[in-house]
C-alpha positions as CSV (number, residue, x, y, z in Angstrom):
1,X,-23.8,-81.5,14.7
2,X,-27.2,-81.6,16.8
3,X,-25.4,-79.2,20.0
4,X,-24.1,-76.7,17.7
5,X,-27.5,-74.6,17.2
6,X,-27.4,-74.2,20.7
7,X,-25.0,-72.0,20.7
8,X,-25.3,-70.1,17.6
9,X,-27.4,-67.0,17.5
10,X,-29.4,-65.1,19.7
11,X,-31.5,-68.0,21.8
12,X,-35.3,-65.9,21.6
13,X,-39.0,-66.4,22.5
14,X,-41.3,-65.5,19.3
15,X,-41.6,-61.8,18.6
16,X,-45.2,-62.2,19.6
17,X,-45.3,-65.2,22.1
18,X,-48.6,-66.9,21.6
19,X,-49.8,-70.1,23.0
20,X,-49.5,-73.3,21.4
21,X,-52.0,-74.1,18.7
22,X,-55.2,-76.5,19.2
23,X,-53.4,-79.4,18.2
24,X,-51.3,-79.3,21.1
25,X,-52.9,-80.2,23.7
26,X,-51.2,-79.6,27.8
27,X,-49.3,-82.3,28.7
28,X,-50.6,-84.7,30.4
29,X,-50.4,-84.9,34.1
30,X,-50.6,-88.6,34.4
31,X,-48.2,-90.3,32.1
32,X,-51.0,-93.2,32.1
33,X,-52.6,-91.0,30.2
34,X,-51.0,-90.9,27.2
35,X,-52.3,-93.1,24.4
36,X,-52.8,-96.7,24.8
37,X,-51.3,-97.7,21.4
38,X,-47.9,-96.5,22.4
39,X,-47.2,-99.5,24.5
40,X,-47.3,-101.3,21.2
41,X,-45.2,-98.8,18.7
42,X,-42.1,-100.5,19.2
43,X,-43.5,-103.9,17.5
44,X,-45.3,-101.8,15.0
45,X,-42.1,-100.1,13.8
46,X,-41.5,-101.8,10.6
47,X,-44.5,-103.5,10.0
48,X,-46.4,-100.8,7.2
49,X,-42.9,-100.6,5.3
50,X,-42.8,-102.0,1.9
51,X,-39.3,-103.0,0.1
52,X,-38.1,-101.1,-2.7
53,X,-38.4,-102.6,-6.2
54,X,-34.9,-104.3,-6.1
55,X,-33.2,-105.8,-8.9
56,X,-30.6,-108.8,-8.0
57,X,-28.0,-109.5,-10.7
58,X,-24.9,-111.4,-9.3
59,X,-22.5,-109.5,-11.9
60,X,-19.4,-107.7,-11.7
61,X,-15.8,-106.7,-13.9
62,X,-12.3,-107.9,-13.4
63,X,-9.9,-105.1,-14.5
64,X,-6.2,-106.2,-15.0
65,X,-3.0,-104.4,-15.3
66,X,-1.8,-105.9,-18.1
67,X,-3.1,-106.6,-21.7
68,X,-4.9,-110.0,-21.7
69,X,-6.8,-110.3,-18.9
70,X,-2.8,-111.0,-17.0
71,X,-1.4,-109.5,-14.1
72,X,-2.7,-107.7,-10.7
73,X,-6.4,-107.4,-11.0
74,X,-9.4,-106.1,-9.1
75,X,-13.2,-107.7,-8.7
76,X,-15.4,-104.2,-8.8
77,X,-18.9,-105.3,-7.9
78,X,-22.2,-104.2,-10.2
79,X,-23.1,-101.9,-7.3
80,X,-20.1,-100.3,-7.1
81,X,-20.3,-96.4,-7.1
82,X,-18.1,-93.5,-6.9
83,X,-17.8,-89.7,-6.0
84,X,-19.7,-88.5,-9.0
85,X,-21.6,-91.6,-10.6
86,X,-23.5,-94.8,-9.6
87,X,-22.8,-98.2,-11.3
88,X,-19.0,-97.0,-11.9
89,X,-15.3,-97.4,-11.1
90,X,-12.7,-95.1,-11.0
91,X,-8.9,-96.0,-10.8
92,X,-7.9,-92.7,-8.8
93,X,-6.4,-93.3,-5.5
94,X,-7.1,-97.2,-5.7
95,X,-4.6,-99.8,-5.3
96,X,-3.7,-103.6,-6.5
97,X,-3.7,-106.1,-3.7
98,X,0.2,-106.5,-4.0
99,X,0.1,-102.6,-3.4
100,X,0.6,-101.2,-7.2
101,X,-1.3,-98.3,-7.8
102,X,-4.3,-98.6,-10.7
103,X,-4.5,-95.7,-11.9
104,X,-2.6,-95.5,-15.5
105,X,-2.2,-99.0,-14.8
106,X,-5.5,-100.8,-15.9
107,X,-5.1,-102.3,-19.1
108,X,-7.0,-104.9,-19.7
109,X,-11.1,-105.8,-18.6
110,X,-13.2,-108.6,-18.5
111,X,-17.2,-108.5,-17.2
112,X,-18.4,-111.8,-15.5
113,X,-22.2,-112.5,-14.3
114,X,-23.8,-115.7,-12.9
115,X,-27.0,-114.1,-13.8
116,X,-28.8,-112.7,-16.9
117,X,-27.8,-109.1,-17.7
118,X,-30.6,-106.8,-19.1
119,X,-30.9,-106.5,-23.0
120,X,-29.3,-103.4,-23.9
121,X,-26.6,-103.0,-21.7
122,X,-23.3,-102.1,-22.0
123,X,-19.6,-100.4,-20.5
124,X,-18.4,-97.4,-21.4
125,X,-14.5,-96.5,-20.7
126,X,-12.6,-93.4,-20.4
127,X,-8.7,-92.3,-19.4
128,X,-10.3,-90.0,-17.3
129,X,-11.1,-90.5,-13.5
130,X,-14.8,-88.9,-14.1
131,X,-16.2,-90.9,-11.3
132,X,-14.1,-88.6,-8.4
133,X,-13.7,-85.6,-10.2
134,X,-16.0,-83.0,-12.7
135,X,-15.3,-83.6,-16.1
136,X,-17.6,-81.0,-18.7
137,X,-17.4,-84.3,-20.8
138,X,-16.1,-87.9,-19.2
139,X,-14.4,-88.5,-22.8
140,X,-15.6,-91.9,-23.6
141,X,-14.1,-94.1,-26.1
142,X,-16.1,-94.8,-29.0
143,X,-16.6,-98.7,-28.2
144,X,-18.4,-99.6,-25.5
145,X,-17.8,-103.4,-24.1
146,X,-20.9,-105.7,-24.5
147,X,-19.9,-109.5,-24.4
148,X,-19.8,-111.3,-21.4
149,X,-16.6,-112.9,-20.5
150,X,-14.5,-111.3,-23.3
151,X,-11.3,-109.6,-22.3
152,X,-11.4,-106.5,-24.1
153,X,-7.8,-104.7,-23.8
154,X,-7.2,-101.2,-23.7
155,X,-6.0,-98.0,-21.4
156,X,-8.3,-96.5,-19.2
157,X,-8.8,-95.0,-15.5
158,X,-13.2,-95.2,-15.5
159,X,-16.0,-97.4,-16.8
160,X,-19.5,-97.0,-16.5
161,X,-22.5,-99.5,-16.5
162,X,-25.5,-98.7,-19.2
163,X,-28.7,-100.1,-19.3
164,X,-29.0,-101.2,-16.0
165,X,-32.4,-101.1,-14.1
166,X,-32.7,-99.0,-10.6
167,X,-31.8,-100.6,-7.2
168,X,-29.5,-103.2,-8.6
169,X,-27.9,-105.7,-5.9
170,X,-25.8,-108.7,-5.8
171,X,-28.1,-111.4,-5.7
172,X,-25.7,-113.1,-2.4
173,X,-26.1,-110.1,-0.6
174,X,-23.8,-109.7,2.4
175,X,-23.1,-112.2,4.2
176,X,-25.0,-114.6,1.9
177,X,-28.5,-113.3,3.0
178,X,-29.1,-109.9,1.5
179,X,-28.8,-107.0,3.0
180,X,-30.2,-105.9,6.3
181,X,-29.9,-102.9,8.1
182,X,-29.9,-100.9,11.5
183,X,-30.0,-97.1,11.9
184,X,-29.0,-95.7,15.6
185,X,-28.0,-92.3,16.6
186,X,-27.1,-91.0,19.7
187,X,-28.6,-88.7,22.2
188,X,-29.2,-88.2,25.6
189,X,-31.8,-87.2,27.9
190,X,-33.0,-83.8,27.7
191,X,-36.0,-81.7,27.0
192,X,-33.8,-80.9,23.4
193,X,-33.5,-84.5,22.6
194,X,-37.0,-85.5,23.7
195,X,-38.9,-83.7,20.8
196,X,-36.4,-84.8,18.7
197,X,-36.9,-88.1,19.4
198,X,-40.4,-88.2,18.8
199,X,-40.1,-86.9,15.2
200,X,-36.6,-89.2,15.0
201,X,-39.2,-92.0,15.1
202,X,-42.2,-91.0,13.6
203,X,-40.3,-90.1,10.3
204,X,-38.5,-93.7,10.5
205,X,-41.3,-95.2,10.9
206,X,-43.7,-93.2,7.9
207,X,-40.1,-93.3,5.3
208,X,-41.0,-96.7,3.9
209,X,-38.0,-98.2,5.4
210,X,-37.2,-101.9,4.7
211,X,-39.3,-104.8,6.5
212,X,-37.8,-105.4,9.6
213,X,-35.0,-102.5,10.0
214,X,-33.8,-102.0,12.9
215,X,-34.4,-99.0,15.0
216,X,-32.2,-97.3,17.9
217,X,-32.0,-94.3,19.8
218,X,-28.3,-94.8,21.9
219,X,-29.1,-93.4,24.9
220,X,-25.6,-91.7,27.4
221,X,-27.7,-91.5,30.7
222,X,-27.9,-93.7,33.5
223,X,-30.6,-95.4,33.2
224,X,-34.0,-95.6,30.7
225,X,-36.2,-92.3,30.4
226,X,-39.5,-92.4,30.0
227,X,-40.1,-92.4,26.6
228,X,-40.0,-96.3,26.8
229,X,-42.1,-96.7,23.2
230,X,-38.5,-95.7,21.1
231,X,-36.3,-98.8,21.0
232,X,-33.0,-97.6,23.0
233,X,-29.9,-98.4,24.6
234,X,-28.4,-97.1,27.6
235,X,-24.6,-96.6,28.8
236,X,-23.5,-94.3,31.2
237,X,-21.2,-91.6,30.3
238,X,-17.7,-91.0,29.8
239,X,-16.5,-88.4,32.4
240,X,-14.8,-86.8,29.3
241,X,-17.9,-85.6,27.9
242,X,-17.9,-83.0,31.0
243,X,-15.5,-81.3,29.0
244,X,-16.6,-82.1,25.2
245,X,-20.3,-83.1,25.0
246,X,-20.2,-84.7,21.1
247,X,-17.6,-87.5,22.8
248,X,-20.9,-89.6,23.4
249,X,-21.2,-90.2,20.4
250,X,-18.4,-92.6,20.1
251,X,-18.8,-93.5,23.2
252,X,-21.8,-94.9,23.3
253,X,-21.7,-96.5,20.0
254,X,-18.8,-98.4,21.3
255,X,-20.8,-99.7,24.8
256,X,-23.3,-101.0,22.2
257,X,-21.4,-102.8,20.2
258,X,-19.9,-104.6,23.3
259,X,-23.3,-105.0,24.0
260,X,-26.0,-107.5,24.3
261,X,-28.0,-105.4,22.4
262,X,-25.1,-104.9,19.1
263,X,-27.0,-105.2,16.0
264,X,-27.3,-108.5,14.2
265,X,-28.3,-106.7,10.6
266,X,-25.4,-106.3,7.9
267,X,-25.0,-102.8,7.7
268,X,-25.4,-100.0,10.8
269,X,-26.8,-97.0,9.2
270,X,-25.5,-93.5,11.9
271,X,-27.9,-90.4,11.7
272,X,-28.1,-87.6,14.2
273,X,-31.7,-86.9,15.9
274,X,-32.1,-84.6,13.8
275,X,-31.4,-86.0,10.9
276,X,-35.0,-87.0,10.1
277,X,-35.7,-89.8,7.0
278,X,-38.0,-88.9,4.1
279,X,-37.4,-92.0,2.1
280,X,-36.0,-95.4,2.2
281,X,-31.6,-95.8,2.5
282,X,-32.1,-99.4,1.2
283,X,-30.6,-98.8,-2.2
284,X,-27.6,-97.0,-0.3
285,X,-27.2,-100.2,2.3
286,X,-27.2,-102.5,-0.7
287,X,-24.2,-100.3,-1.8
288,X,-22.0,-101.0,1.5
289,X,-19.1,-104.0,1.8
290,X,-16.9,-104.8,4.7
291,X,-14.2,-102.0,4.3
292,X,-16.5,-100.1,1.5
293,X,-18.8,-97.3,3.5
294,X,-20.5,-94.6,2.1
295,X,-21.5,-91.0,4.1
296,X,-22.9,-88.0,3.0
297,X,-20.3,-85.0,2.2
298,X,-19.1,-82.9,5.4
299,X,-18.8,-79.3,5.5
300,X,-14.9,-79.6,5.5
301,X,-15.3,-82.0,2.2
302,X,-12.5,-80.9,-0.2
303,X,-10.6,-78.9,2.6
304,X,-6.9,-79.7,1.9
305,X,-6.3,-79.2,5.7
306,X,-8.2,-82.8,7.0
307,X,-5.7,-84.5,5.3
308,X,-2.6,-82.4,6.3
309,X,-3.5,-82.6,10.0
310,X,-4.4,-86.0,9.9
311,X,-0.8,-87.3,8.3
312,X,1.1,-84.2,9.1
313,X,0.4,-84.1,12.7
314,X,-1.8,-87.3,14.0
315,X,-1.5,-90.2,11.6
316,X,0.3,-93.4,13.3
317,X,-0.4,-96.4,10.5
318,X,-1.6,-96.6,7.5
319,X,-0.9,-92.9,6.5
320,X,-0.9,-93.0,2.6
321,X,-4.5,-94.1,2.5
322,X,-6.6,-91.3,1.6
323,X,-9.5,-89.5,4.4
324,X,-12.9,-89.1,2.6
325,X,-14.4,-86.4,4.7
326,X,-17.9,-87.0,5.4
327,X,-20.3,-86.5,7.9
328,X,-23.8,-88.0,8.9
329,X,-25.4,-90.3,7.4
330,X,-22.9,-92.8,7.9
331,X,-23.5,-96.0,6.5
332,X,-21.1,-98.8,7.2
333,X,-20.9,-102.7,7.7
334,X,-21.6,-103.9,11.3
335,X,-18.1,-105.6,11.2
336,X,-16.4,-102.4,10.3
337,X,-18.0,-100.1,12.9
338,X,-17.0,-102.7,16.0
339,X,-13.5,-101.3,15.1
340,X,-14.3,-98.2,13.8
341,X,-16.0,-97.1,17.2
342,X,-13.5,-97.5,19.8
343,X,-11.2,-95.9,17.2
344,X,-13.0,-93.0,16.7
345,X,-13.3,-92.1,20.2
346,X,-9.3,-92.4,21.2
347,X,-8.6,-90.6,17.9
348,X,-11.1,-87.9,18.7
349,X,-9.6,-87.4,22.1
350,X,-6.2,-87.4,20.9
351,X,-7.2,-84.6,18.0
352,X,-8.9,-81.8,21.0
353,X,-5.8,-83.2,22.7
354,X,-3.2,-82.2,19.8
355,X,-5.2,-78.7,19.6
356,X,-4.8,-78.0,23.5
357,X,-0.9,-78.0,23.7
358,X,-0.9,-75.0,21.8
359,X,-3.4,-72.5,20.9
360,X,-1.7,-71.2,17.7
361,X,-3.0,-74.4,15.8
362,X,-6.7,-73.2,16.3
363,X,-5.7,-70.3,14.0
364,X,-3.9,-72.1,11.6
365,X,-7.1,-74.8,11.3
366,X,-10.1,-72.4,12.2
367,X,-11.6,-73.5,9.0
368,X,-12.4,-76.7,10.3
369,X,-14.0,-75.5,13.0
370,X,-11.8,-78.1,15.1
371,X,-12.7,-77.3,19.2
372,X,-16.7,-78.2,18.2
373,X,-16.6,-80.9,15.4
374,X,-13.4,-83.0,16.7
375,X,-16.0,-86.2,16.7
376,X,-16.3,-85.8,12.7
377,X,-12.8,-86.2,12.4
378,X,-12.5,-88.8,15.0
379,X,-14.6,-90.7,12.2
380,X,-13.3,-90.1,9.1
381,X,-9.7,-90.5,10.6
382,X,-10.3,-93.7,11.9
383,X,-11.8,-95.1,8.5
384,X,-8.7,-94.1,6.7
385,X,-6.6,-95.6,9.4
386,X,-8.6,-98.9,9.0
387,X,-7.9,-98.7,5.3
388,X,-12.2,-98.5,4.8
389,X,-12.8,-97.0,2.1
390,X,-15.7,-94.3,2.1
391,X,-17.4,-93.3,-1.1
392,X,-19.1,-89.8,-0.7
393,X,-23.4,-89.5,-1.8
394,X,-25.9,-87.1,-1.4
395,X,-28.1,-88.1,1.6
396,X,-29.4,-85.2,2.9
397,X,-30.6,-81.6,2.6
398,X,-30.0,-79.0,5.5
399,X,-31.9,-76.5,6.3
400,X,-30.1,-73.8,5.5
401,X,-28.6,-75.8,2.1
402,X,-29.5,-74.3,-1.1
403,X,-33.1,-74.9,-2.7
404,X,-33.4,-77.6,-5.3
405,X,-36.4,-78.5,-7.5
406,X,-39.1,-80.1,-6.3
407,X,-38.7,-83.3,-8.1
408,X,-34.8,-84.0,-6.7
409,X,-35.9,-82.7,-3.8
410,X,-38.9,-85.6,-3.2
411,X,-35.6,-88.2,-3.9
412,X,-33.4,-87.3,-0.8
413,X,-33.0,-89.8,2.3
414,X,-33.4,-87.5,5.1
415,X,-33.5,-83.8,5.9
416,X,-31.1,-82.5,9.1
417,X,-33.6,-80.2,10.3
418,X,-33.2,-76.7,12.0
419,X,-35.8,-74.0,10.9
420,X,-38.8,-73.6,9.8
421,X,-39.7,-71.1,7.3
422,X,-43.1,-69.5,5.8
423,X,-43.9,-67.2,2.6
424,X,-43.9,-63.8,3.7
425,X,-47.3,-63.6,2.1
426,X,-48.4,-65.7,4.7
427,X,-49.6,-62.9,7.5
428,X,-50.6,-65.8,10.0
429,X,-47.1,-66.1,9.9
430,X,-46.2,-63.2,11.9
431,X,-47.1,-64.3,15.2
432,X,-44.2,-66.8,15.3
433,X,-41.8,-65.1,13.8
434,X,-38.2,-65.0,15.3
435,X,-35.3,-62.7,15.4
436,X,-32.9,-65.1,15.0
437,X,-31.7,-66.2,11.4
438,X,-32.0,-63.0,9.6
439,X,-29.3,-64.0,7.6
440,X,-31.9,-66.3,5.7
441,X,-34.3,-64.1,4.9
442,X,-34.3,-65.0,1.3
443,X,-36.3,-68.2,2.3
444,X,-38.8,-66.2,3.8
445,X,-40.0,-65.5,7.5
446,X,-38.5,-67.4,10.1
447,X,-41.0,-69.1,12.5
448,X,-39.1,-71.9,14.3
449,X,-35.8,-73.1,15.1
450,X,-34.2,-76.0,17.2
451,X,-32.3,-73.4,18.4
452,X,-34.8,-71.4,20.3
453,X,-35.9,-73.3,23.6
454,X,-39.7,-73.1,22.7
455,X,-39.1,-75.3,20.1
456,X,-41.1,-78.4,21.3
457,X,-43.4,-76.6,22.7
458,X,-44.5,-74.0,20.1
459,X,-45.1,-75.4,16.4
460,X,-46.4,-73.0,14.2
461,X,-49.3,-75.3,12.5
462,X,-51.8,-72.8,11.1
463,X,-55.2,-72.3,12.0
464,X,-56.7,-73.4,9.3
465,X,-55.1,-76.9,9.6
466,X,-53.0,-76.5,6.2
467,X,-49.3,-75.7,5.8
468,X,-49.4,-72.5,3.2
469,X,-48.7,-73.1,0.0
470,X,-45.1,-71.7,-1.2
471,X,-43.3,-73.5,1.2
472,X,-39.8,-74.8,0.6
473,X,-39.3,-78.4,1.0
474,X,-37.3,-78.6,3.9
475,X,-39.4,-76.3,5.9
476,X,-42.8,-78.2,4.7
477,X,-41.3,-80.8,5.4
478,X,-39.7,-80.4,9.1
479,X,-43.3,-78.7,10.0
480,X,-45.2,-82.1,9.1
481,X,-42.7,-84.0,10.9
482,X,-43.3,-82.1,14.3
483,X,-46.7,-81.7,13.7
484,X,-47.3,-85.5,12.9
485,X,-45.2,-86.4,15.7
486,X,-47.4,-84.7,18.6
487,X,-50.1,-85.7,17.3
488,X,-49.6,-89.4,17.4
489,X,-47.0,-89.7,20.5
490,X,-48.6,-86.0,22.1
491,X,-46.3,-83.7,24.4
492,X,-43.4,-84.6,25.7
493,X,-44.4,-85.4,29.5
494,X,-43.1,-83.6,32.8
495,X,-40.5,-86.0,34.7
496,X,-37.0,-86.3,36.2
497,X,-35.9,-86.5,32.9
498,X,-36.2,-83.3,31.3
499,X,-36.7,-80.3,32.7
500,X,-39.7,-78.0,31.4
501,X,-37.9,-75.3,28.8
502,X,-38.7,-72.1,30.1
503,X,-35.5,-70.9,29.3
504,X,-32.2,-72.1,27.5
505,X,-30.4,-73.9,30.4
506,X,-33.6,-76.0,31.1
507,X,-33.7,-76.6,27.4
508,X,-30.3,-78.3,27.1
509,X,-30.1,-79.4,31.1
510,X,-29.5,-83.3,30.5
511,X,-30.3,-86.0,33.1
512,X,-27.5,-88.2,34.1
């Protein structure tokens, strides 16, 4: 949730304020100033990507519920994934298309292919559903299927791929063409969301992205800022974010999809501005179908009480399909989000509404944190009322999410920034160091935080020109982001449409 740091915490100045460092240089008084070569960053967005090594096999398994190859049966794509696994299928909480359930009711498979398979590869099946939940061992059956178009018969709930090569797509692609993409997110016009947006687009453009993505910073304000390098959309606001800011979200996705301006690409791919990319989401997008969307787990994800509110209290059709909650990245098909937004908006609405006719139900559903993230469950109740069915991956790392090892941690999409830490070793350090956050001391000493109103203004890049060694990854990372970004697009400059953040109103004041 990119507000919610603003209101979390003590909201401090550095225990020892200091100037910004050399590298940031005043900004500028005349905004003809600032570099020449920005006037031509929009066209240079995609231009130094290159694509992913991508396989294209046009394969995928029929699975039947009866011996034989007869009965109800179900296409499941090569690409398919799950919960738990990649190039998989689970039969838990699935259905046939004449409404039969297919769990402990597949009984028969067959794999088709248009195209060559690899040498080596194979299926291996299991009666349990190991691709949605942890299983110490998947218990495999001892044959594995490795004959094209042979109906092997059998009972079984999972089936996994082997042998297959990385980045595996259909060879058709959505839509016949492959698959393109778009990513957008949503922001207004602030001093907050300015220095965002300048990192938002310096890591999309250095995170090896596709040839020609698409770009898009969804703009609720009343007409275009300054910062007229990003590739944007405006829409004026919906009086109802007076009274709950994240409503602009929705909003705004749904005035662009109206639009002129609604992407033409396959698959729209929903960050936050701070959720900035490390590395490409093309394998992910290859992943997505009309009604099949994928999103990175929320932090009400196995909370009993999404789904009890949702079909307990709000649900009007389509009640038995299951919610998937997830949060940012959201990656759906461009189809599926023109009725996904104006969905998610109503239902979002009608949620804070539910809550507001009696204040007993905040109690009863505090873990979900309802009055602040009503948007999230705008979204993932309006997928499960459109019957779109969300599979759950690991896209991103918080800050404040546990450490990993270095080499899973060099894999992940896109960090969803919000401190910066260094060694405490690192005396240098000390001059930026902030109150706030003790709670997170184990990751060292606290030097920035979106949540403290110097934050675009003060980066703590070191004298020496070096980030210290002993940094975790998502504080090296956030640091070269900022850094990087300032020194390409410099300072955010003085206008109408920000106001200069000497304190936290002017930080979070937003031009209409």
């Amino acid at each position: 949730m990119v507000w919610a740091y603003l209101f979390l915490g003590i909201i401090t100045q550095p225990s020892q304020p200091s100037q910004p460092v050399e590298e940031q240089a005043a900004p500028a008084k005349d905004e003809q100033a600032r570099p020449a070569k920005l006037d031509k960053l929009s066209k240079q967005i995609a231009e130094a990507a290159q694509p992913a090594n991508v396989h294209f096999i046009d394969a995928h398994v029929l699975v039947y519920s009866s011996p034989g190859c007869k009965g109800e049966s179900m296409k499941v794509p090569i690409t398919n994934d799950e919960t738990k696994c990649e190039r998989c299928w689970d039969a838990c909480m699935k259905k046939y298309s004449d409404g039969s359930k297919t769990h402990q009711n597949t009984k028969s498979l067959m794999v088709v292919a248009k195209s060559s398979l690899p040498d080596g590869w194979s299926i291996s099946l299991s009666s349990n559903c190991a691709g949605e939940f942890d299983y110490a061992d998947p218990g495999f059956q001892p044959e594995r299927v490795t004959e094209l178009g042979e109906c092997v018969s059998g009972d079984f709930n999972y089936f996994l791929w082997n042998g297959l090569p990385d980045n595996v797509v259909s060879s058709k692609g959505l839509a016949g063409k492959g698959n393109t993409y778009h990513i957008v997110y949503s922001a207004e016009s602030s001093y907050y969301f300015g220095y965002q947006a300048l990192s938002n687009l310096w890591a999309f453009k250095h995170s090896n992205q596709a040839p020609g993505t698409g770009y898009t910073r969804l703009m609720t304000c009343s007409e275009p800022d300054d910062l007229t390098f990003i590739p944007s959309f405006n829409a004026p606001r919906d009086l109802y974010s007076h009274q709950y800011k994240p409503i602009n979200k929705p909003d705004v996705v749904e005035k662009w999809m109206a639009s002129p301006q609604a992407p033409t690409e396959d698959v729209v791919v929903v960050i936050d501005p701070d959720n900035w990319l490390l590395n490409s989401v093309q394998k992910w997008v290859y992943r997505v179908e009309p009604g099949h969307g994928i999103g990175h787990p929320a932090f009400f994800h196995g909370n009993a009480l999404v789904e009890k509110l949702w079909k307990e209290h709000l649900c009007e059709v389509n009640c038995d399909f299951p919610v998937v909650s997830v949060g940012v990245p959201y990656l759906v098909h461009r189809e599926d989000l023109r009725k996904i937004a104006p969905l998610w908006k109503s239902i979002t609405k009608r949620f804070r509404a539910w809550f507001a006719e009696d204040s007993s139900r905040q109690q009863e559903y505090n873990s979900l944190q309802p009055e602040w993230s009503a948007e999230m469950y705008g979204w993932v109740y309006a997928c499960a009322q459109l019957g779109i069915r969300i599979t759950t991956k690991d896209l991103q790392m918080r800050d404040v999410d546990g450490r990993r090892p270095e080499e899973q941690a060099e894999k992940i999409a896109m960090v969803h920034i919000g401190r910066i830490w260094f060694p405490n070793n690192f005396t240098e350090g000390k001059k930026w160091e902030h109150t706030e956050g003790r709670n997170f001391a184990m990751y060292g000493r606290q030097v920035w935080c979106k949540c403290n109103y110097t934050a675009g203004d003060i980066i703590p890049w070191p004298s020496s020109g070096q980030m210290p060694p002993g940094m975790d990854f998502q504080s090296r990372k956030t640091l070269q982001i900022l850094h990087s970004a300032l020194q390409e697009y410099g300072p955010l400059p003085d206008s109408k449409f920000r106001r200069k953040a000497v304190n936290h109103d002017q930080y979070a004041w937003t031009y209409d």
